[in-house]
C-alpha positions in Angstrom: 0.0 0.0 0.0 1.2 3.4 -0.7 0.7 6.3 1.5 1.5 9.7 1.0 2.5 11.6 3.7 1.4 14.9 4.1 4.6 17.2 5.2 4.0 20.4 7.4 3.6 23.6 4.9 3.9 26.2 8.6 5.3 26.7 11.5 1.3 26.3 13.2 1.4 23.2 11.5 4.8 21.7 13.0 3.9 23.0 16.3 0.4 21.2 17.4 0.6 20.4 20.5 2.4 17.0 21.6 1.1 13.6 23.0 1.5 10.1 22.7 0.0 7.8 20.2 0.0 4.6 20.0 0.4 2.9 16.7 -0.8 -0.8 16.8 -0.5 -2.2 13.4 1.9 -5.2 12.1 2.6 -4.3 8.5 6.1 -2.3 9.3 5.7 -0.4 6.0 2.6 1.2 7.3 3.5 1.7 11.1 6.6 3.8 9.2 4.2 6.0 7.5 1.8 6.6 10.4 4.8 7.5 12.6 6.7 9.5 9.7 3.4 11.6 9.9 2.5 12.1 13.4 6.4 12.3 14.1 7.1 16.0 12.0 3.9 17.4 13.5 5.5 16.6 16.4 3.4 14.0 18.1 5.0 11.4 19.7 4.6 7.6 18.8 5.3 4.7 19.8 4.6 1.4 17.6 2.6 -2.3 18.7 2.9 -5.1 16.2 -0.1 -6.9 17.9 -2.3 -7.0 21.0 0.0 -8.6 23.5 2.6 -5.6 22.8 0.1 -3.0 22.7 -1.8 -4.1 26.0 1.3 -3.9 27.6 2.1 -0.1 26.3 -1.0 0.5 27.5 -0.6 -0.7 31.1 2.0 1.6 31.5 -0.5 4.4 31.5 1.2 6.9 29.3 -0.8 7.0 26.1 -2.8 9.8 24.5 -4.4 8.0 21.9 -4.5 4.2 20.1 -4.5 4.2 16.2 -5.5 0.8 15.6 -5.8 -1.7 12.4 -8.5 -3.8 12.5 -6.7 -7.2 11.7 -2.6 -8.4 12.5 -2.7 -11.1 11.1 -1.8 -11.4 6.9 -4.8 -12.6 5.3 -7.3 -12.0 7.7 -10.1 -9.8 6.9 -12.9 -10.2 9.4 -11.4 -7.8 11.7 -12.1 -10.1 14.8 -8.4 -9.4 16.1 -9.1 -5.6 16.2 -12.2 -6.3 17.6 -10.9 -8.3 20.5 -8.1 -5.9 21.4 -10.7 -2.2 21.3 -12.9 -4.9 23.9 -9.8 -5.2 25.7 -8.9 -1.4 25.6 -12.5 -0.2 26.7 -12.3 -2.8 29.6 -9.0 -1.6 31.2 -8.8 1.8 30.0 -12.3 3.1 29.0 -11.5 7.0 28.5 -8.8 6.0 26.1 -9.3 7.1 22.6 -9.0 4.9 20.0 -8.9 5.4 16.1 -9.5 2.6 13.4 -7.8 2.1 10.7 -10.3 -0.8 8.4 -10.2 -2.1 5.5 -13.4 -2.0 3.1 -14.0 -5.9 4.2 -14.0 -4.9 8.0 -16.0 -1.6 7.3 -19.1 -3.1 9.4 -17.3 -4.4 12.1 -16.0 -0.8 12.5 -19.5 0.7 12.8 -20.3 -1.4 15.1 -16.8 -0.7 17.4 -18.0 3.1 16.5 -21.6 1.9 18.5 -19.3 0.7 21.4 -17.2 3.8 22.1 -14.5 4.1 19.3 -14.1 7.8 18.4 -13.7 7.7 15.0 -12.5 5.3 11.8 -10.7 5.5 8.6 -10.8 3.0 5.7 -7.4 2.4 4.0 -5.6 3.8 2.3 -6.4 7.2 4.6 -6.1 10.3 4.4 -3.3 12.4 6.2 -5.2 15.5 6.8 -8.3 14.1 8.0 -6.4 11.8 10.5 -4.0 14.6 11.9 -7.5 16.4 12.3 -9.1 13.9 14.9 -6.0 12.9 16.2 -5.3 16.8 16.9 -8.8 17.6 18.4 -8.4 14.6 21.0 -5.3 15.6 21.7 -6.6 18.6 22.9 -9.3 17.2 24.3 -6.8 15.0 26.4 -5.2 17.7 27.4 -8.4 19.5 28.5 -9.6 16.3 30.6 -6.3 16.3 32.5 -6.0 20.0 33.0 -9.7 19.6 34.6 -8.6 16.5 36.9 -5.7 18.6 38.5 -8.2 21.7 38.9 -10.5 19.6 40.3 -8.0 17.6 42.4 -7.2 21.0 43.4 -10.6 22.2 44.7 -11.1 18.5 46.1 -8.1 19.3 48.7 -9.0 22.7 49.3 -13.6 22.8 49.4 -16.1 20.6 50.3 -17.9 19.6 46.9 -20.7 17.4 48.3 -20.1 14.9 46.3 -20.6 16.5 43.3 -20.2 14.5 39.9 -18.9 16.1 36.9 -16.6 16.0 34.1 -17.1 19.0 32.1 -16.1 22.5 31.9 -19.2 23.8 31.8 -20.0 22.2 35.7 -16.3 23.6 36.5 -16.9 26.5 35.9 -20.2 26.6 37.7 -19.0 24.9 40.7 -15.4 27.5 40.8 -18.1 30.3 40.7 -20.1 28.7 43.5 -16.7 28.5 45.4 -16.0 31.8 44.9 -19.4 33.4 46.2 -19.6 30.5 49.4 -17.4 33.1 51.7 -19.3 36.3 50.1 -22.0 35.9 52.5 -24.7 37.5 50.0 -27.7 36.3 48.5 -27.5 33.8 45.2 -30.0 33.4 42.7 -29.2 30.0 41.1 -31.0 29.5 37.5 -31.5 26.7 35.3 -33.8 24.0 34.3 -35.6 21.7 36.5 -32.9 18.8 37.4 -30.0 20.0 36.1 -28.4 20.5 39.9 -28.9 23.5 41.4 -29.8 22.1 44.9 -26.9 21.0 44.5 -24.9 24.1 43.9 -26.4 25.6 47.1 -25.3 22.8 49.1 -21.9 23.5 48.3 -21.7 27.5 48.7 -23.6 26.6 52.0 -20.7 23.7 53.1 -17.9 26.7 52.0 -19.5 29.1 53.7 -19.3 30.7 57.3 -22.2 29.1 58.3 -21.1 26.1 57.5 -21.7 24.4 61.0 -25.0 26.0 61.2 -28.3 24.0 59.5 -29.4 24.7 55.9 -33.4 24.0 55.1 -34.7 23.8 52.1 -38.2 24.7 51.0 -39.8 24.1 47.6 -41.8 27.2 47.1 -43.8 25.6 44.5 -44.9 22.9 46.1 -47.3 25.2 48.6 -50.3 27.1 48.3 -49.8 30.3 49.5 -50.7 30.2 53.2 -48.8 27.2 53.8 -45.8 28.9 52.3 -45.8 32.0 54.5 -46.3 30.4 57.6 -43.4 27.7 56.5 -41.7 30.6 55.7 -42.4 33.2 58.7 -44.1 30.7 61.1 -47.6 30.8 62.2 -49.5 31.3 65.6 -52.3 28.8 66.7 -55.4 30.0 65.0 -53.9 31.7 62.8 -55.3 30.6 59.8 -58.1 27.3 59.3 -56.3 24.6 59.9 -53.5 26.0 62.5 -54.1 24.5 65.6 -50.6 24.9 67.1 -47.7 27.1 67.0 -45.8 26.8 64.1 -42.2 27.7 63.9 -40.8 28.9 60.4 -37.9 28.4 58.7 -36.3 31.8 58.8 -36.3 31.0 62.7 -35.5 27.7 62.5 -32.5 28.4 60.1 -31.1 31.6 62.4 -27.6 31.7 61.8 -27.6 29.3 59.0 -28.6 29.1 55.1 -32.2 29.5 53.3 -32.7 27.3 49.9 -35.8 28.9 48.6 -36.8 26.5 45.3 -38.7 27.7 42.5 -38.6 31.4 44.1 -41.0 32.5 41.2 -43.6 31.2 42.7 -43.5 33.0 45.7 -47.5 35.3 46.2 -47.1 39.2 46.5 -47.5 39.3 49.9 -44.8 36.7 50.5 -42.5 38.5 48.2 -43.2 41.9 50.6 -42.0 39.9 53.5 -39.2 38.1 52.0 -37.7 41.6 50.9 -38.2 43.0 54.6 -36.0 40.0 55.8 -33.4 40.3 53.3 -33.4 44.3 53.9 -33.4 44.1 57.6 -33.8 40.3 58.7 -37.1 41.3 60.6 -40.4 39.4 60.1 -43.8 38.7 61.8 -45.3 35.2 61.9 -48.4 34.6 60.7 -51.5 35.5 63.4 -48.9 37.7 65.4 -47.6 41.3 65.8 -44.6 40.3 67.5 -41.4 41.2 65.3 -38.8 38.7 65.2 -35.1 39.1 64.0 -33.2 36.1 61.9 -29.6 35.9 60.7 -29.9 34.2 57.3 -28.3 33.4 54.4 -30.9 33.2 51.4 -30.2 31.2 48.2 -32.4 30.9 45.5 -33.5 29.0 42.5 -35.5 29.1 39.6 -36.2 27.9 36.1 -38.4 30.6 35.4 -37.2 34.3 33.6 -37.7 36.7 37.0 -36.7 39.7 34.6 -39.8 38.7 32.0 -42.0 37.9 35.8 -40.9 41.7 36.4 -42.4 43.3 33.0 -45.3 41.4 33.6 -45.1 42.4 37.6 -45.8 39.2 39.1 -42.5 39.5 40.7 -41.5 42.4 42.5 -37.7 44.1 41.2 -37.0 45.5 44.3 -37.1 41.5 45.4 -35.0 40.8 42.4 -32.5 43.2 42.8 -31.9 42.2 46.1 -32.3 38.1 45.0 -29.8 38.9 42.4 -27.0 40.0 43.9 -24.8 37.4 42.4 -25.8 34.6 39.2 -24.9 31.2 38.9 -26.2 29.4 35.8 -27.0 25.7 36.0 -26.8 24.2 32.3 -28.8 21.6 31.1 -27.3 17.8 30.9 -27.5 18.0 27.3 -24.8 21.0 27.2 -22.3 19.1 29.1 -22.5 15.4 27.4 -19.1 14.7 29.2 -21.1 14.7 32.3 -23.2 11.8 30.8 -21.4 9.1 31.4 -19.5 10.1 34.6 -23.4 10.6 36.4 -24.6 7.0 35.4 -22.2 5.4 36.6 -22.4 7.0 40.2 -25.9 6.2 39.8 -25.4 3.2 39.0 -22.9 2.2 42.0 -25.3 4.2 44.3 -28.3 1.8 43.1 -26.4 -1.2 43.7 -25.4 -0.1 47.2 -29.0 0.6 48.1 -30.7 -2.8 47.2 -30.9 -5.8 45.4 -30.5 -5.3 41.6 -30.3 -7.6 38.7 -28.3 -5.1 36.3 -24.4 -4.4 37.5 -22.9 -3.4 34.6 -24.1 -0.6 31.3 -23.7 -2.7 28.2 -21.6 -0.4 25.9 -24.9 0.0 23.8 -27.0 1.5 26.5 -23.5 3.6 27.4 -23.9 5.4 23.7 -27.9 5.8 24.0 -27.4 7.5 27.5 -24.9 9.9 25.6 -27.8 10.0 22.1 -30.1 11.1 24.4 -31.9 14.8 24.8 -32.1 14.8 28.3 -34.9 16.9 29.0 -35.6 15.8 32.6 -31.8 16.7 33.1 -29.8 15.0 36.3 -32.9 13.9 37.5 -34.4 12.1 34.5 -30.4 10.3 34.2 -30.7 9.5 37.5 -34.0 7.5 37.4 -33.6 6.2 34.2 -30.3 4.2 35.3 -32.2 3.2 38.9 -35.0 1.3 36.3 -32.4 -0.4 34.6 -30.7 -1.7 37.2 -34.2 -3.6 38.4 -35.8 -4.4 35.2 -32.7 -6.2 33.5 -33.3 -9.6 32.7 -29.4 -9.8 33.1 -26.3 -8.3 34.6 -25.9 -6.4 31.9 -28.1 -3.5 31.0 -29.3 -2.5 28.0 -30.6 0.3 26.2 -34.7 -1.1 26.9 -33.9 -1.6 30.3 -33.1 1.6 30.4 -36.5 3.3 28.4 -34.6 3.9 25.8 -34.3 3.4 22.0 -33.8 4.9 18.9 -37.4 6.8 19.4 -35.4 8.7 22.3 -32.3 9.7 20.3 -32.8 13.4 19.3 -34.0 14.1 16.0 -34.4 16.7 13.9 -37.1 16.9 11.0 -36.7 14.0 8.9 -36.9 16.4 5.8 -33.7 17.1 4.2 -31.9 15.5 7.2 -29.8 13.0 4.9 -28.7 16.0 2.9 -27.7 18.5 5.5 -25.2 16.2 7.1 -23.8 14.9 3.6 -23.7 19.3 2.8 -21.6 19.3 6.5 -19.6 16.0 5.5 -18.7 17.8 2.1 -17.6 21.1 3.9 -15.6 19.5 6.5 -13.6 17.3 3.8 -15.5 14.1 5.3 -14.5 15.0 9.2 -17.2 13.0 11.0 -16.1 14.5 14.5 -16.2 18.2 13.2 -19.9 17.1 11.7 -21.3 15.9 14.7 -19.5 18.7 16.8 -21.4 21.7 14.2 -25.2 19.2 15.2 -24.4 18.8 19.0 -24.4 15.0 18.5 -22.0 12.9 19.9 -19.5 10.2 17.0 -22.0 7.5 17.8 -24.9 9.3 17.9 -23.8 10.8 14.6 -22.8 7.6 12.8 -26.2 5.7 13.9 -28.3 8.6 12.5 -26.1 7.9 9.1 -26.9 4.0 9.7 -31.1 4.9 10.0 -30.4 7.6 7.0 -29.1 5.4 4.7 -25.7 7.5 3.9 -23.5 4.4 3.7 -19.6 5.1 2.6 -20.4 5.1 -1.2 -23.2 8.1 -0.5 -20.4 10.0 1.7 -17.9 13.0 -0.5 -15.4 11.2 -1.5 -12.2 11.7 0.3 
């Protein structure tokens, strides 16, 4: 086979950032060319001629990325060998990249490694640019992931993150701001959609806080009519209203010192919103039924998934609440803006399920792995979180698959089945057949992207031509 490799024509292009791939392939000729290429854009390689050598490279724990073949062995076509080592890869190293390099009789067989977690493949002969592409971008994207592991190492030694579980850079960011505000000692108004986390957000500016060893209650303000909410809120004297037949104390007292969560503030009635702005202005308040005026030191967090500035115009919410609500931001985003959270949350879910009770699923087959990452998400955390406690007691098996989970390709995200086929092959054309860049420009995921080519029909002869 003859390869033509592509030779840097700038000093951007000999200077992309290093790592370490891993060439496993056994025809010598090849492995020279691969490593000829990655070598003068100065990537590192080093070179398997088969599993056993490339397993043990791999042990060692210093490689960025795996360029596979699909077969070592001359003659063989079937691509069993390749399949048997990516197996082996995802089992004892499943963040590892891997890249495959197929043949047109093993084109199949790479689809399907696509399904169970390979980032991308080539047929043979490839193309230089196109590989230096992916290879770049996960490079990068290595990089990123361990630059976020020592941050978060970092904040792990230094905060309490309540067990937090992310992976992304969205949720870093979110959380550093949330660290930032926990010793400010103001109010926070925490917005995003329902079950993306932002109970637990407060919990952790509350556990960095200064009132850290004092209680922090939590009260759903959408969950209660109106009455009930004040006198949760404020308390409530015997008689008070129908239906009080004792003293009640409210949170505000009851939280003295400590920290308010106030869920789904928008919900709050006018004349709750009156008091709740005397106790942020002055920390005085009257229960419900009584004159007295009481005094409280706390700490109000909010949430909402509702637009307070758009509850303002319509003046269902009051801006002088806002603007003292407001004083500092923090914007939850939903699970499906942070897919590297995905993966990372099921399988905390996943332990915590197994810890809690019997369960006949142990284990996410590598199916139900890439429709957790297809899906929309639009129950967020929450939705992610039940889905995967389902699975774990409706498997018929140890394994758990997509159905045990409630999900299929019905639950993937679609867009309007009109000109779909034609505006990823327009996106395939303009990005010179990158498949990562494609499903990067649709907000799918490789998988996601190369099973809604499977459904579509656009097989490798309907693809541009490389």
């Amino acid at each position: 086979m003859t390869v033509e490799t592509a030779m840097p024509t700038s000093e951007a292009t000999r200077r992309i950032p290093g790592g370490t791939v891993l060439i496993v392939e056994d025809q010598q000729a090849v492995a020279r060319a691969l490593a000829l290429l990655f070598d003068i854009h100065g990537i590192e390689v080093e070179i398997a001629a088969g599993a056993p050598e490339a397993l043990e490279k791999i042990r060692r724990g210093d490689i960025d990325i795996v360029v596979q073949d699909m077969n070592f062995t001359p003659g063989a076509t079937g691509g069993e060998e390749g399949v048997a080592l990516f197996r082996e890869l995802r089992r004892i190293e499943p963040s590892l990249p891997v890249i495959l390099l197929t043949a047109w009789t093993s084109l199949e067989t790479a689809v399907q490694m696509v399904r169970e977690g390979a980032r991308d493949y080539l047929a043979k002969p490839w193309n230089d640019e196109k590989l230096l592409a992916i290879v770049t971008e996960l490079l990068a994207v290595r990089r990123g992931d361990r630059e976020r592991l020592r941050r978060r190492g970092a904040l792990e030694r230094s905060f309490e993150l309540c067990g937090i579980v992310y992976e992304s850079a969205a949720m870093h960011r979110v959380v550093s701001l949330a660290l930032q505000v926990a010793a400010a000692d103001v109010p926070v108004m925490i917005t995003g959609p329902n079950g993306a986390g932002k109970e637990k957000i407060a919990e952790i500016i509350h556990a960095n806080s200064r009132r850290r060893k004092q209680p922090l209650l939590k009260v759903n303000a959408g969950a209660l009519p109106d009455t009930l909410l004040e006198s949760e809120l404020f308390g409530a004297e015997a008689g008070a209203f129908s239906g009080a037949t004792r003293l009640r104390i409210g949170r505000f007292e009851s939280a003295n010192g400590g920290t308010l969560f106030l869920d789904e503030i928008g919900n709050l009635s006018p004349a709750g919103q009156m008091k709740l702005l005397r106790v942020l202005q002055n920390g005085e308040f009257e229960r419900l039924g009584s004159s007295q005026t009481r005094r409280a030191d706390v700490r109000v967090l909010c949430a909402t998934n509702a637009d307070l500035h758009a509850a303002v115009r319509r003046a269902t919410f009051r801006e002088d609440l806002l603007f003292r609500l407001d004083v500092v931001e923090i914007d939850v985003p939903p699970l499906r803006d942070r897919p590297e959270d995905i993966l990372p949350l099921a399988e905390h879910f996943l332990a915590a399920s197994l810890r809690n009770g019997p369960a006949r699923g142990t284990r996410l087959a590598e199916e139900a792995r890439a429709a957790l990452v297809a899906h929309d998400w639009p129950g967020n955390v929450r939705e992610l979180e039940n889905r995967i406690r389902r699975g774990v007691v409706t498997a018929a098996r140890e394994t758990i698959d997509p159905g045990d989970l409630g999900l299929d390709a019905a639950h993937a995200p679609r867009r309007p089945a009109g000109g779909e086929r034609e505006e990823i092959e327009d996106l395939l054309r303009q990005s010179g057949g990158s498949v990562s860049s494609v499903a990067r420009r649709l907000g799918l995921s490789r998988q996601s992207l190369y099973r809604k080519m499977e459904r579509l029909g656009i097989t490798l002869e309907r693809r541009p031509k490389e």
